[in-house]
N, C-alpha and C positions, 0 to 999 in steps of 0.2 A: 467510916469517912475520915478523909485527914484533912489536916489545913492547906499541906502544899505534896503534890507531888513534884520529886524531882527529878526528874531526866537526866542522868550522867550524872555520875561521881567523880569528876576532873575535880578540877578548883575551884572553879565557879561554881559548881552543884554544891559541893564541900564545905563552901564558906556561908552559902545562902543555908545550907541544911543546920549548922552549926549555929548562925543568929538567929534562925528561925525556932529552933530548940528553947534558945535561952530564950529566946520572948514568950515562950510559953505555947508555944504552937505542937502542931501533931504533926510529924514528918513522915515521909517516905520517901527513900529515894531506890533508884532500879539503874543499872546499866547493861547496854547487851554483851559486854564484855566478861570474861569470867572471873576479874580484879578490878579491884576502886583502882580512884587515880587518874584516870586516862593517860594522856600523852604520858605524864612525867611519873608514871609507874616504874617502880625501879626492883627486881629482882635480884635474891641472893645467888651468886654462883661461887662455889671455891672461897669464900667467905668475903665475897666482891658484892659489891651492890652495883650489877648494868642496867642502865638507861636502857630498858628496853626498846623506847621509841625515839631514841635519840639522846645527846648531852643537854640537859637543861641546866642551866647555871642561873641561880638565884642573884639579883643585884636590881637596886632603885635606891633611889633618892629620896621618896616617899617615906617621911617617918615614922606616920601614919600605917602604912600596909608593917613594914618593918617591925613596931610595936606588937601589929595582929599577931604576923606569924611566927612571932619568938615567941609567945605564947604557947607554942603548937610541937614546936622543934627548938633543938639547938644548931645554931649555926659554926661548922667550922670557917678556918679562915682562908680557902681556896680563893686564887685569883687566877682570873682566866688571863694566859699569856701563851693564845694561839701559834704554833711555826709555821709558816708557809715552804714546802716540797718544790721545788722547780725543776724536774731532771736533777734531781739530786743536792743542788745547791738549796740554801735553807737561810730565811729569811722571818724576822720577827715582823709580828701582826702585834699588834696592830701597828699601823706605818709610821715608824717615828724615827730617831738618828741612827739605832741599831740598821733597820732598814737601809736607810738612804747611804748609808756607810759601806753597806756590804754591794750595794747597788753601785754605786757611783765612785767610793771613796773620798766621800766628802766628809769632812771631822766638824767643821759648825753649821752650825745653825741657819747659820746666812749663805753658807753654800748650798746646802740643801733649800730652800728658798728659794735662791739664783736659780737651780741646775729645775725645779718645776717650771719655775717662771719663764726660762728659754724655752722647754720644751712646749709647755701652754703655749706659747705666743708661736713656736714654729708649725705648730698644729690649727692656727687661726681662729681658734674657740674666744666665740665671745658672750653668744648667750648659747648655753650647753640645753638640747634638744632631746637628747637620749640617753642612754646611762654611758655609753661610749664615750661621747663626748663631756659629760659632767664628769666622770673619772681622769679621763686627761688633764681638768683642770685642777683638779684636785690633786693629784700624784705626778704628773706626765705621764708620756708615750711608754715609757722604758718598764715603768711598775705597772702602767696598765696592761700590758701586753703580755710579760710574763706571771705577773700575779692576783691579777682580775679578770681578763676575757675567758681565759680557759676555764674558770673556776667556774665564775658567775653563767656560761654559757652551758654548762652541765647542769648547774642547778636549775635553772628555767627553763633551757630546753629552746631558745631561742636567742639569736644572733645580740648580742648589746644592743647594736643599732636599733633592735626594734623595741626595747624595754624600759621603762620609763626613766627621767634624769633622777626620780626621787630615791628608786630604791638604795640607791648609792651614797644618798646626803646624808645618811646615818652612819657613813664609816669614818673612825678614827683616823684625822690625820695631824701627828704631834712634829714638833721641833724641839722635841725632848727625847731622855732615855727613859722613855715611859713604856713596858712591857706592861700594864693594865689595860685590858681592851677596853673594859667598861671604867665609864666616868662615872661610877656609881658610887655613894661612901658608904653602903650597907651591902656587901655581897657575900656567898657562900656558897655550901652545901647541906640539909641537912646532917646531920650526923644519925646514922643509924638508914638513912634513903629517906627519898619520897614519900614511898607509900608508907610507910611509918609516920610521916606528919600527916599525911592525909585520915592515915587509922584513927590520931587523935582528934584531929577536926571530925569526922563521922563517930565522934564514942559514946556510945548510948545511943544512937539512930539506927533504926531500922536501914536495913541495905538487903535488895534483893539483885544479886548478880544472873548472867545469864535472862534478862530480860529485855527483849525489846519492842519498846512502847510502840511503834510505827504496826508492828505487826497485832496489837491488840490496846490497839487506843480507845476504842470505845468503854471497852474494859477500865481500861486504867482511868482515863476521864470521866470515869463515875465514880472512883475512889475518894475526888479529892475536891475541895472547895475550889483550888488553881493549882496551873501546871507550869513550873519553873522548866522550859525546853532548855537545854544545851547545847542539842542535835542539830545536823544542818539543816540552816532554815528551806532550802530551794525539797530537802527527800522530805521537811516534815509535808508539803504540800505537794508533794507525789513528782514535783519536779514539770510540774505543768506550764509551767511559762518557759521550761528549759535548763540547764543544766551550769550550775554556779562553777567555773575551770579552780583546778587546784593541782598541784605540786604535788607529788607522794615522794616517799622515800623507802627506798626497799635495803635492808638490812644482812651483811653476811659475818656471823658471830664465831671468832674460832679461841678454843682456850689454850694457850699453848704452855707449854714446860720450859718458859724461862722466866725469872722475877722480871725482864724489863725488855720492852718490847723497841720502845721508840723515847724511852724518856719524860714524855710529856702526855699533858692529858687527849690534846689535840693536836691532828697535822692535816693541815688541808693541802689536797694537791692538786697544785695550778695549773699544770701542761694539758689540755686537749686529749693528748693522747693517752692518759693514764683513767682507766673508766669511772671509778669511785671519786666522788668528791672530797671525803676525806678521812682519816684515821680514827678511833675515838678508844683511846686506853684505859679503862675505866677505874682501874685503882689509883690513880691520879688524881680521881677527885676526891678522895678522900683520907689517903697517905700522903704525908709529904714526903719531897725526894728522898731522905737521909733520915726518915724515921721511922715506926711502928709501921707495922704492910709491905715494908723492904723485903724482910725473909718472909714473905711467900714467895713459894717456890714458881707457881705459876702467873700468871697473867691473863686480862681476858680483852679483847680487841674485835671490833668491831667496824668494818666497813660499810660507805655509807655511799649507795646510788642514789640520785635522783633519778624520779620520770613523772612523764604526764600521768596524771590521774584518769582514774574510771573507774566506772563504780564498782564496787566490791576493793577496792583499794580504800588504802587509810589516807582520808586527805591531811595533810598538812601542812600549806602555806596556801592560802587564797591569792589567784591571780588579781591583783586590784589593778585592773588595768580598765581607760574607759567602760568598753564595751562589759566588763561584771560589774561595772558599779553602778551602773544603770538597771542592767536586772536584777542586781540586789536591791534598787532602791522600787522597782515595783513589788519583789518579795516583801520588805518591806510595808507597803503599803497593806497587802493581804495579811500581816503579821496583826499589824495595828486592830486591826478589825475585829481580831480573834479574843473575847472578852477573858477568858479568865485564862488565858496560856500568856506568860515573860518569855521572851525568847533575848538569850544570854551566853556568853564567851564567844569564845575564836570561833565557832563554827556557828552558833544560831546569830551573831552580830558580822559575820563573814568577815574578820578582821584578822589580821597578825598582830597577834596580842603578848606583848611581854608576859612573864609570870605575874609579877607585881601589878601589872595596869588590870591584869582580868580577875586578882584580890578586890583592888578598887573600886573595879567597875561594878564585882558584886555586892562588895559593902556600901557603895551609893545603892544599890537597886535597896539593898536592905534596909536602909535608911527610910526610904520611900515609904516601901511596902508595909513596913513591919513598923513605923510610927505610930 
């Protein structure tokens, strides 16, 4: 018998297995995968460390989580300073005077200001209803158009007009020559990848890979006093109330024979008519421009499709639109019920969760539990 089984070795498995250890508990943790880690599993290729399920770039504010994870890892000093692709013209992200310069030719502050403020007002937005309309107020017509609807319309998979005003309220918009996407004062990469922090948060724990609890729960729910779930919440209950919507992304990885592909570690690109959402050049996050990782000779690059999910797809961003957050809040309810099972991170809490927030969320659970 153990004290906890864990479901998934992401982060939240990882960081609950690791306090759970030092409190002196019995661990186990299993994932159906054949590598810890989950999402932000990162493989060596050509002596590259690729994001296999994407770019995750470490940044919070939280001094707190920040303290945990340098514990764990060392942090280089990557900042993420996305370009945006428009038919070829090229645009800094996040939206600040770089932007509004190359857009409009405006050199202050106060012009860029003006040149939103006409276009919001000739667009007649006054309480923004959908993400179309909160982005116009936010940037105008002219950056919505070319470097948000076709972007944002590929990754959901659904017209602006119909997708909430909130997903948008989180995007940077500066009146500065601020090339920092995140407003974060602790951000990085590990040094070494991922799953190298992750190895050490799991060091001394049992980890059985290639397991999945859904296909022999009874099994595993005799193992253990309680069962820290990961997994999504709607398949641990067989998906009986119906089926939670989620975003995937499908991945086309090539390694080519040149040191520098695009420059940069990311380029999203905004036109409609260009299929992939966006670029991701992977030795960028951990070489800088004009240092050590220059002379490799190769590079490795990584396009990135959104599409609707379905099962047997890897989900990765939760539709949080009314109609899922109602059937996640009856999942919910049959969660609650469940005596000795936690159900925890992005996919058993059905949320989009920063890295930092799903440290958090697990060291409050850990707090709780392990008092």
């Amino acid at each position: 018998m153990y004290d906890y089984l864990i479901v998934g070795a992401g982060l939240y498995g990882a960081v609950f297995a690791q306090e759970a250890k030092r409190a002196g508990k019995s661990v186990l943790v299993i994932d159906k995968r054949p590598h810890i880690a989950g999402n932000v599993y990162t493989e060596k290729v050509e002596g590259i460390n690729v994001h296999k399920y994407g770019a995750h770039i470490f940044h919070t504010n939280n001094k707190k989580v920040w303290d945990y994870i340098t514990r764990f890892a060392t942090f280089n000093r990557f900042t993420n300073s996305p370009v945006a692709n428009y038919h070829g013209e090229l645009y800094s992200l996040p939206f600040n005077m770089y932007t509004f310069n190359r857009m409009w030719g405006v050199v202050t502050p106060e012009e860029a200001a003006a040149k939103i403020e006409e276009q919001r007002q000739a667009a007649g937005i006054t309480e923004p209803s959908n993400l179309e309309e909160q982005a116009i107020s936010l940037v105008g017509t002219d950056i919505y158009e070319k470097l948000i609807k076709g972007y944002t319309e590929k990754q959901w998979g659904r017209p602006c007009t119909e997708l909430p005003a909130f997903i948008i309220k989180r995007l940077p918009v500066r009146l500065t020559f601020d090339n920092n996407y995140f407003n974060a004062l602790y951000q990085g990469i590990p040094v070494g990848g991922y799953t190298k922090m992750v190895a050490n948060l799991l060091d001394g724990i049992e980890v059985r890979l290639n397991e999945d609890y859904l296909e022999k729960k009874e099994q595993y729910d005799a193992m253990a006093e309680k069962v820290i779930y990961t997994g999504a919440i709607d398949a641990y209950f067989d998906y009986k109330l119906g089926t939670l919507e989620y975003r995937s992304v499908r991945f086309e990885n090539e390694t080519l024979d040149k040191p520098n592909f695009q420059g940069n570690a990311a380029v999203n690109y905004t036109d409609v008519e260009t299929p992939w959402t966006r670029i991701i050049e992977h030795k960028w996050f951990e070489f800088g421009k004009d240092e050590e990782g220059n002379d490799l000779p190769i590079t490795v690059i990584s396009r990135e499709y959104s599409s609707e999910w379905k099962p047997g797809d890897e989900p990765y961003y939760p539709v949080n639109d009314e109609k899922n957050g109602v059937l996640y809040g009856q999942y919910k309810e049959l969660a609650e019920k469940e005596p000795k099972v936690i159900f925890g991170g992005r996919l058993g809490e059905y949320k989009y969760y920063d890295m930092d927030a799903v440290i958090a969320s697990a060291l409050d659970m850990c707090e709780r539990e392990l008092a």
